[in-house]
Structure formats: C-alpha cells, structure tokens
N, C-alpha and C positions, 0 to 999 in steps of 0.2 A: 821421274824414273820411267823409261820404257819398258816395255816388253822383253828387253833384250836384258835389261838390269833387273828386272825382278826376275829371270829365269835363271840369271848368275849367282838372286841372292838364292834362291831355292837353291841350288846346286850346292852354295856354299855352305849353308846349313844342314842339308843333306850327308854332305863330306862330314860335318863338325859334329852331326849327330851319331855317324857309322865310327866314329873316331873312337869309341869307347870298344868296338866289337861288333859283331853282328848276333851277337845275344840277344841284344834289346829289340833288334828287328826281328828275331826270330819268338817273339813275347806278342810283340805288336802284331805279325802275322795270326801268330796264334789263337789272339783272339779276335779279330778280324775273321776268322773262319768260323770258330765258336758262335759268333752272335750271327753270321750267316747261313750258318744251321739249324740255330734256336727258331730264326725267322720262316726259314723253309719247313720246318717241323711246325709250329704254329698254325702257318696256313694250309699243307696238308690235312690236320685233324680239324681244321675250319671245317675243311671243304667236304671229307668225310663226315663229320657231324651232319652237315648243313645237306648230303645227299643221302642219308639214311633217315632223314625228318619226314624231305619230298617224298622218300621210297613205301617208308610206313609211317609217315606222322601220324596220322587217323589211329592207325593201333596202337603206339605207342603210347598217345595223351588221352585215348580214348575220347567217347563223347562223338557219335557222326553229327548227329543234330542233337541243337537247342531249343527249345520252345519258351517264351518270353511271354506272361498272360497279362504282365504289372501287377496293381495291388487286387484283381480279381481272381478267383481260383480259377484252376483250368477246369471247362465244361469236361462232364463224366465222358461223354462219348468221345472225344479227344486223349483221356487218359487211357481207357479200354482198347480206339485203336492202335495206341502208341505200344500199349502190353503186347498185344495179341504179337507186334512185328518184332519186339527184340525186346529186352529187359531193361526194364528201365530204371531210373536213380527215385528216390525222392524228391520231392520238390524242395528247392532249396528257402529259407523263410527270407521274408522280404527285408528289406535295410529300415532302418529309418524310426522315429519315435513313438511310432505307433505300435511295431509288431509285437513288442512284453505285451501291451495289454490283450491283443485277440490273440495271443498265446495262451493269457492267461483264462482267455473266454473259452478255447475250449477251438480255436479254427481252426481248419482242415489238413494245415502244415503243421500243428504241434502235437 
C-alpha cells in the first residue's frame, strides 16, 4: 500500500469516525487542550521554582558555609572565628559505630 492508500485509508476512517457526530471530536479536542495546559502549567512553576532557588537559594536552605573537621573536633580558634562572623549551628555528631560511645564519654558534640 502506498502513500496514496494509506491517506485514503486515514481519510476513510476519519469519515467512519465523524460518522457518529462531532461530539466525540469535540471530547477528544477537549482533552487534547486540557493535558496541553496541564503540561504548560507544570513547566511554568518548574521554571519559577527553579528561578527563585537561583534568586535566594542561600536564604532559603540557609547554611552559606560548611565546615567538615572528620572524626576530630574542630580547633577552638576556628569555632570562635566562625561566631564572632554570623551565628552558628552546632556541630552535627559524627555517623558511624563509634559515636554512642564518646557520647557516652562525655565528647565535645554531646
């Protein structure tokens, strides 16, 4: 079948389909617009989410800097300058199967 018979057969199913009304086309429109609204809505509040992160992420999630020391504490004078410039969190306790016990000892994060 060529090109010219599969556009006949479209045609004739096209005809066979509208044969009932243009109700059903006017259904299949319908949503046809519907779900190419849904998808233009979607990526709008993408793209405003995604330029109000860039705009104030930092303020937002908070945290400008992190400081990583591993399983040693961080030196005093490191802590001290880090107060003196903006407020700081405590230090978060370290992962792993050691930390219950120098918790329980008495170390500098518990």
């Amino acid at each position: 079948m060529g090109i010219v018979g599969q556009l006949a057969l479209g045609a004739r199913l096209a005809r066979r389909g509208l044969r009932g009304g243009m109700r059903s086309l006017r259904i299949v429109l319908a949503c046809l617009a519907l779900g190419v609204a849904a998808i233009a809505a979607v990526g709008t509040l993408r793209a405003g989410i995604q330029a109000g992160l860039l705009a104030d992420g930092a303020r937002i999630l908070g945290g400008d800097v992190e400081v990583r020391g591993g399983a040693r504490p961080l030196p005093a004078e490191l802590r001290q300058w880090a107060a003196a410039r903006a407020p700081t969190s405590p230090p978060s306790p370290p992962c792993g199967p050691c930390w219950s016990r120098r918790a329980a000892s008495g170390c500098w994060w518990s």
